[in-house]
N, C-alpha and C positions, 0 to 999 in steps of 0.2 A: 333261217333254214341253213343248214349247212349240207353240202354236197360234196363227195371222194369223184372226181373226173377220170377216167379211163384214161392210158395215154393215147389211145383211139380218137376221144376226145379233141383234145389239147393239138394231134395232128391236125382232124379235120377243120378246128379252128384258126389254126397255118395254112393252112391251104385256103379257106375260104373265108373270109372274112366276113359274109355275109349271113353264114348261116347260125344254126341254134347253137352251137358249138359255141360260135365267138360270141351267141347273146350271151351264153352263160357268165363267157369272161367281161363282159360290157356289166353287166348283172354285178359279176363281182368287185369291178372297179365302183360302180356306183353304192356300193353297200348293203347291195338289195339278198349275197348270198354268201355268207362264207365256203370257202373253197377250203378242202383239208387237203393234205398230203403230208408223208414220211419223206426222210431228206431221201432214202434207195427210193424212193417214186419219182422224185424230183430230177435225181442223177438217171432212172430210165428216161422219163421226158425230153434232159435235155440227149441223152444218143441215140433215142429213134430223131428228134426233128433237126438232128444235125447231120443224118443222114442227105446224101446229094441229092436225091431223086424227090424229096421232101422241101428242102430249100428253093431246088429247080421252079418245082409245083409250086411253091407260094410266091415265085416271081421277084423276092429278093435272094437277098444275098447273106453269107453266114452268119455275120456282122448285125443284119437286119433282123434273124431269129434269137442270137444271141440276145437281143434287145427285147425281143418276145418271149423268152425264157426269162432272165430276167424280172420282168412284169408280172409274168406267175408266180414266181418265189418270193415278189415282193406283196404278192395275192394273199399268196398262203399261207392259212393258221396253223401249223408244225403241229406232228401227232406225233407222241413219242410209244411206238409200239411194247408195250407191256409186258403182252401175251404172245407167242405164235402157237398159233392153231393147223398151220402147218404138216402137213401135206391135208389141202381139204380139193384143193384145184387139179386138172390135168398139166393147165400151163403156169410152172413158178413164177414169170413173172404176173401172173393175173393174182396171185396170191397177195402181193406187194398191194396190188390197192384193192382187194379184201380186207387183209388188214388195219391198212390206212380208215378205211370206212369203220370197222368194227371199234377201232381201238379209240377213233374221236368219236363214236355216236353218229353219225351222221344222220341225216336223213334219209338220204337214196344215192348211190352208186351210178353213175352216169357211165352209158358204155353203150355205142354200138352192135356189140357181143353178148346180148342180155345169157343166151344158154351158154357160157363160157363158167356162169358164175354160177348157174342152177343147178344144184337145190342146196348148197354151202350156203349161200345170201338167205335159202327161206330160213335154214336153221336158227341164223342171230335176226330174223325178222326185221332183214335190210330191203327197201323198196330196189328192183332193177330198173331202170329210166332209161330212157332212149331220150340223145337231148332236147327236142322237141315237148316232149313230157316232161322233161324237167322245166324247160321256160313257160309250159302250161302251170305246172305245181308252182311257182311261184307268183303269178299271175293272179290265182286263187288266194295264192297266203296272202297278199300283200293288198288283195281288193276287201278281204276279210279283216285287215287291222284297220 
């Protein structure tokens, strides 16, 4: 399966290590999910969680997400955007992983903000996931192989 992670996402999994967020990326290191992303997804990732109030919240230190940043990049399957479709969103950067999802195929768009992305997502008949449903959706695929 491969999944586009919101960078809603990728926060929540800085901050908490514990939750579905971070299974996804536990998920990804273990091979169980590819993770897509475009390098402009990648460069939002790393300057919302290099934000102070972000690094504060996950209890290290810059150096320590740097290292978390990192481990995503080294996650991720590189989408090279083809197409833009472009202005389909209210917010430009939510368009950035629209794209990322539409242009690798993905499976389902991981996000927080499911109506951020509706009804643009139903168009290319992209699933919206809330992480929780994502670490269900694979649970199923993976009990199924």
């Amino acid at each position: 399966m491969k999944f586009v992670l919101d960078t809603d996402v990728i926060v929540a999994a800085l901050r908490s290590p514990q939750g579905a967020s971070a299974g996804l990326l536990n998920a990804a290191e273990a091979g169980r999910v590819s993770l897509l992303a475009t390098v402009s997804l990648c460069v939002e990732y790393e300057a919302v969680c290099t934000r102070a109030d972000h690094i504060r919240a996950s209890g290290g230190t810059r150096a320590d997400v740097e290292v978390f940043l990192a481990m995503i990049v080294d996650l991720v399957e590189p989408v090279q955007p083809w197409f833009l479709w472009r202005p389909r969103l209210r917010d430009a950067g939510d368009e950035l992983v629209l794209e990322a999802a539409v242009n690798g195929q993905a499976d389902g768009l991981v996000t927080f903000n499911r109506q951020d992305y509706l009804p643009a997502a139903e168009t290319f008949g992209l699933p919206i996931l809330l992480p929780r449903e994502a670490m269900r959706t694979l649970r199923e695929f993976w009990r199924r192989q």
